[in-house]
C-alpha positions in Angstrom: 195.3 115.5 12.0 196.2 112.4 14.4 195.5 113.1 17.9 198.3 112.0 20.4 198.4 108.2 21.8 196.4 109.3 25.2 194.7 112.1 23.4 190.7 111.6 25.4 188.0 112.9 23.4 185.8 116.2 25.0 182.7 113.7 24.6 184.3 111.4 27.5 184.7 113.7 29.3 181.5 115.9 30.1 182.0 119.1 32.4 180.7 117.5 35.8 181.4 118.7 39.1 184.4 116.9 41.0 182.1 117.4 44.3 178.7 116.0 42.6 180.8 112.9 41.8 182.1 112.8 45.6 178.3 113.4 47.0 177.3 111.0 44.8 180.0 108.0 45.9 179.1 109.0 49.8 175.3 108.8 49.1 175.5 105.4 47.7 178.2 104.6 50.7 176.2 105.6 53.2 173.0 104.9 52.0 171.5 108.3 52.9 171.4 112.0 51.7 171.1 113.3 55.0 174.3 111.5 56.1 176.1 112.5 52.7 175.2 115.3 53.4 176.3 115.7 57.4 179.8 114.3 56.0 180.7 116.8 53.6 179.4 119.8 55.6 176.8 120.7 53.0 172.4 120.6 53.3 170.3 118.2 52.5 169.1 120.0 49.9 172.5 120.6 48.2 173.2 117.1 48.3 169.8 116.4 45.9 170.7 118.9 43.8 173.9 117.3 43.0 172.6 113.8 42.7 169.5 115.4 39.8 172.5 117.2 38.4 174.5 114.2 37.8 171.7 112.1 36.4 170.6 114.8 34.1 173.8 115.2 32.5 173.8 111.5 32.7 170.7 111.1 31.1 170.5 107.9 33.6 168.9 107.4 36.9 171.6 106.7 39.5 170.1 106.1 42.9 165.9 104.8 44.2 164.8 107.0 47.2 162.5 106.0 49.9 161.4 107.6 52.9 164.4 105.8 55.1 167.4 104.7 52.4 168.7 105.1 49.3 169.9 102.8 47.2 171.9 102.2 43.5 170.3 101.4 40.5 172.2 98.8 38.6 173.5 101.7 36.1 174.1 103.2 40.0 176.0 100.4 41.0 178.4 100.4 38.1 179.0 103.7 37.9 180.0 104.3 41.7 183.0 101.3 40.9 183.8 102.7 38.2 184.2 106.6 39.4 185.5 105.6 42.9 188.4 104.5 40.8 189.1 107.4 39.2 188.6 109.7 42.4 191.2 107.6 43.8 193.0 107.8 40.9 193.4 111.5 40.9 193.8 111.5 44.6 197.2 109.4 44.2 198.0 111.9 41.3 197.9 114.6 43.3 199.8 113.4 46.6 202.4 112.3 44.5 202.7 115.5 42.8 202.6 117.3 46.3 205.3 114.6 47.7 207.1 115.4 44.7 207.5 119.0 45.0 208.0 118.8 48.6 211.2 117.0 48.5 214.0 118.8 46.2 215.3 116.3 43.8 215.7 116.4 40.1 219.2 117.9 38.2 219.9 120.9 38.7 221.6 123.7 35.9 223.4 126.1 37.6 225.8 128.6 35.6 228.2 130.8 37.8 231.8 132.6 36.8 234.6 130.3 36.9 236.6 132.4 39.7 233.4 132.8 42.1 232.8 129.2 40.6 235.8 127.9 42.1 236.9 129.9 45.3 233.0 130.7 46.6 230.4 128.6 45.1 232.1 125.1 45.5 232.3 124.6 48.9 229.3 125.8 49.3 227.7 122.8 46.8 229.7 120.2 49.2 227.4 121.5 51.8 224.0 121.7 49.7 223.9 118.1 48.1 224.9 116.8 51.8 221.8 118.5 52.4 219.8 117.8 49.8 221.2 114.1 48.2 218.4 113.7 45.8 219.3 116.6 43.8 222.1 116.3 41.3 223.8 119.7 40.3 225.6 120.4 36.8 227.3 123.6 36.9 228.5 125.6 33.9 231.4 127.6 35.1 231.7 130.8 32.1 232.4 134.2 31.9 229.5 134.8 29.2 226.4 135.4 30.5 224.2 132.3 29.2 220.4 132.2 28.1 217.9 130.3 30.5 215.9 129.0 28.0 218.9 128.0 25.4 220.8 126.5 27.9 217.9 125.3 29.9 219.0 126.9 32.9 217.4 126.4 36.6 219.6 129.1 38.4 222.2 131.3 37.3 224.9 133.7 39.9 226.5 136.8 38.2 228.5 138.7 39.4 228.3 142.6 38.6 227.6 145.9 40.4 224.2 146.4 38.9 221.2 143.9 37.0 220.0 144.9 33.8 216.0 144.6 33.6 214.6 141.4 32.8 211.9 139.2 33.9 214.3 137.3 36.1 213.9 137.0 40.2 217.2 138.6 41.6 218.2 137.5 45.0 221.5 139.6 46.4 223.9 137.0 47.7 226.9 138.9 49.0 228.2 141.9 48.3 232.6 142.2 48.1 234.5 145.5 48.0 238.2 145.1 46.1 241.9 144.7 47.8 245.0 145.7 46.2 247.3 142.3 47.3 250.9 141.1 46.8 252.6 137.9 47.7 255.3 138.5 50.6 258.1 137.8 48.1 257.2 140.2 45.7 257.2 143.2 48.6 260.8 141.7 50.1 261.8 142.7 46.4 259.8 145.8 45.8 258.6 148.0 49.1 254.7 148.6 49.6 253.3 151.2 48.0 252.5 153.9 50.6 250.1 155.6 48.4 248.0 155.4 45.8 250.5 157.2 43.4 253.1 154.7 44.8 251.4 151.9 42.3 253.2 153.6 39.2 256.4 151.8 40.1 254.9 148.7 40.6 253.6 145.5 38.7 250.4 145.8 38.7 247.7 143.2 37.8 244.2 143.6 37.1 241.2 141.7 36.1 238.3 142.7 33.4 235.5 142.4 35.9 237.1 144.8 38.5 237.3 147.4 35.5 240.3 146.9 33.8 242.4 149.4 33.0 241.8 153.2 33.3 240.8 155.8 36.0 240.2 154.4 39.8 239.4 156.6 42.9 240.9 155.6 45.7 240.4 157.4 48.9 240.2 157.0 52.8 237.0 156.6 55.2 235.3 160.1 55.3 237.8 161.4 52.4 237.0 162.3 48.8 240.1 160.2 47.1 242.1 160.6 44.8 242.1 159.1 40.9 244.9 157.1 39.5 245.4 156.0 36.4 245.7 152.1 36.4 247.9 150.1 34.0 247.7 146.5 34.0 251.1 144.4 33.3 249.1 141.9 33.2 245.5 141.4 32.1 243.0 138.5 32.7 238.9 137.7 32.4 239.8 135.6 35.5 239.5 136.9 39.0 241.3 134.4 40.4 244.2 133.3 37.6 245.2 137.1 38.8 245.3 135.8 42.2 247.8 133.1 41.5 249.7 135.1 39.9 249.8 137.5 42.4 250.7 134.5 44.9 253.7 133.3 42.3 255.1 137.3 43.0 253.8 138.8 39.9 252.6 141.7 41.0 250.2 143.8 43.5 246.6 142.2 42.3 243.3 144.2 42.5 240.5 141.3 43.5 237.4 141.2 45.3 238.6 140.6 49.1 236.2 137.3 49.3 238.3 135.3 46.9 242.1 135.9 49.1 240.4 135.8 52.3 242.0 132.3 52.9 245.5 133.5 51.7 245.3 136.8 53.6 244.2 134.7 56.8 247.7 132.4 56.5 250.2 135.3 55.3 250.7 134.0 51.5 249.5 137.0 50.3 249.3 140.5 52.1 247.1 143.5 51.7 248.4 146.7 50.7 246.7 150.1 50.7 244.5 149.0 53.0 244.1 152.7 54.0 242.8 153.3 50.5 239.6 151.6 49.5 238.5 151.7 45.8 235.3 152.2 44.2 234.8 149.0 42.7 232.5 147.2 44.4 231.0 144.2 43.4 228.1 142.1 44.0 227.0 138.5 43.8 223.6 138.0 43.0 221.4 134.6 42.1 218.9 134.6 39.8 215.5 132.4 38.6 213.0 132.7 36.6 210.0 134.1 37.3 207.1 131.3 37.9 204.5 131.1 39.8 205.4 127.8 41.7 209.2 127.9 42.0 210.5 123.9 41.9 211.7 122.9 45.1 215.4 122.4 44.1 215.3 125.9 43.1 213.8 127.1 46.0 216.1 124.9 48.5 219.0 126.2 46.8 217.8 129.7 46.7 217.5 129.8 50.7 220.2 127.4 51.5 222.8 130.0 49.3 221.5 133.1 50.9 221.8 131.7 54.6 225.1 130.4 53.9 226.6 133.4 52.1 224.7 136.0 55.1 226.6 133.7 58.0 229.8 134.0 55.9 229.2 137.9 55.6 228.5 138.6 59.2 
């Protein structure tokens, strides 16, 4: 079978020690065990025992003692050029792999709901690649829940009141109860509901990831609640397309608060029920894979999501 291009043969490379090579280069350097041996914190007698070592594997002699120096042989000489090089070689390697993983650059693949997508996340990427201009982000805004691997994902935020086990790091972003919400229009037209049984004679519009149709409870603080029966006049996947149409006076909307907080703040859409909370909840949560060095664009948009979603939250 062909080996690869810069395939290097096990024969080229024989299993010496990294250090013996260093004591080795310092010896010849310095021109004396004892100092090699001062400068790399070790004995005397370590030091020798590298140097045989070396030769022995060798099969050459590398260095000619005498009481007061040492000094290269000519096989000595050439070998210290030649694996100074390569120490210095690997040394670059790794600082630029360390300078490379301290600095978060690279593209990053981040998949999110369209809604949260929209309303949440993107502001919040304004912020991050002001931050951090070296990394370039490509999100993939769907309600599926995509593969890491198949669509060669670096982070992924879902949106759901629990995690199903996987080998995935889960960090929990934010945490939204629901509102019930109409747009002042609407109400001018049709008076607030008072109660929860009050939402039979309304438009109402719901959203698959609150629940969808069916039973809700909806009770007051320190109260057991009560269950309605919730029919959707109108239907969506889509947080958010429920939220506009709730703003074009379609209806009293169920949505997670976070996503109107901006239309409750200026009056163009006004909670309703507020006495009555429901028991959907849900929860925003950011997830990686498991490794065990995490890259630094994932890690820096890891922290910089959690501080930024914690200040919003308190």
């Amino acid at each position: 079978m062909a080996q690869p291009k810069h395939w290097v043969s096990e024969a080229a490379t024989p299993p010496t020690d990294l250090r013996d090579l260093r004591a080795f280069c310092l010896v010849v350097d310095l021109g004396s065990v004892t100092a090699a041996a001062k400068a790399l914190g070790e004995t005397k007698g370590s030091i020798s025992r590298r140097l045989a070592r070396l030769e022995q594997r060798l099969g050459v002699a590398l260095v000619r003692r005498s009481p007061r120096l040492v000094v290269p042989t000519e096989d000595g000489t050439a070998y210290r050029l030649r694996v100074g090089q390569a120490l210095e070689l690997l040394e670059d390697a790794t600082s630029a792999l360390q300078d490379a993983r301290a600095v978060p650059r690279g593209r990053l693949r981040v998949t999110a709901p369209q809604d949260l997508g929209v309303r949440i996340v993107a502001p919040l990427i304004a912020r991050f690649t002001e931050r951090f201009p070296e990394v370039k982000v490509e999100m993939l805004l769907t309600e599926k829940t995509l593969d890491f691997d198949a669509h060669q994902l670096d982070v992924a935020l879902r949106a759901a009141s629990s995690l199903p086990d996987s080998s995935l790091i889960a960090h929990k972003l934010l945490e939204a109860g629901f509102a019930f919400v109409a747009a002042p229009a609407y109400l001018e037209k049709h008076p607030a509901p008072r109660t929860p049984a009050d939402l039979e004679r309304h438009r109402v519009l719901l959203f698959t990831g609150g629940g969808g149709e069916g039973p809700m409870r909806l009770g007051r603080a320190g109260e057991e609640g009560t269950s309605v029966q919730l029919r959707a006049d109108v239907l969506a996947s889509d947080a958010a397309f429920i939220s506009e149409v709730a703003l074009a006076g379609g209806g009293i909307a169920l949505v997670p608060g976070v996503l109107v907080e901006r239309e409750l703040a200026t009056g163009r859409l006004v909670q309703v029920l507020q006495d009555y909370r429901p028991d959907s909840t849900g929860t925003l949560y950011l997830l990686h894979p498991a490794m065990q060095f995490i890259p630094p664009k994932i890690r820096a948009f890891r922290d910089f999501m959690v501080e930024a979603l914690r200040k919003e939250a308190t």
